[in-house]
N, C-alpha and C positions, 0 to 999 in steps of 0.2 A: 504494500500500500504506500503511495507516494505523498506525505502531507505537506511536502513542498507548496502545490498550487493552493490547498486550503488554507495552513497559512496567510501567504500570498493574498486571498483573498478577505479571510479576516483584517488584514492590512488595510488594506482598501476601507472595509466599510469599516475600521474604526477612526483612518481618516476624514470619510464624511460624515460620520457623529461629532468628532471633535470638533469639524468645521461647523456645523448645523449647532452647536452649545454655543460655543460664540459668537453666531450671528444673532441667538438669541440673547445672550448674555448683555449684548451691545444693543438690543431694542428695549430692553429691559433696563438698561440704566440710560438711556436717552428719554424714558420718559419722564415729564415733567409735572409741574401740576396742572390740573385738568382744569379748562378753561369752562365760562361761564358760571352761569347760577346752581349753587345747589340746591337739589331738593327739599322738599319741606320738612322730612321725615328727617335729615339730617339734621339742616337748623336746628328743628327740635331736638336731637340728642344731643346737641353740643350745645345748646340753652341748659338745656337739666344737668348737663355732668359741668357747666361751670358755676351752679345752683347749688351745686352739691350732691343731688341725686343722681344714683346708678341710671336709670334710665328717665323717658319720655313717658308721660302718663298714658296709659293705653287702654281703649275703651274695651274692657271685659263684659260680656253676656253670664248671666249668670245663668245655670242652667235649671228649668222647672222638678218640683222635686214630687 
């Protein structure tokens, strides 16, 4: 059994992983902060947790017994 070519071939695809990591790696630290308005459900968290409270008030149903 020859595992020269297998080898050979692992070769290969683990230099297109390593490449495909870093092109990701480089999209991923190029992103910046995201533009525009945020949502309301955020506002609202980051209202209550500088409040002091864990979260945003959140309308529970309670259920019939």
């Amino acid at each position: 059994m020859n595992l020269t070519p297998i080898i050979e071939q692992l070769r290969n695809e683990l230099d297109a992983l390593n490449m495909s990591i870093l092109a990701l790696e480089r999209v991923a630290a190029g992103r910046g902060t995201p533009r525009g308005r945020p949502p309301k459900w955020m506002a609202q968290v980051k209202g209550a947790a500088a409040e002091g409270r864990s979260k945003a008030p959140v309308n529970v149903k309670k259920s019939a017994k």
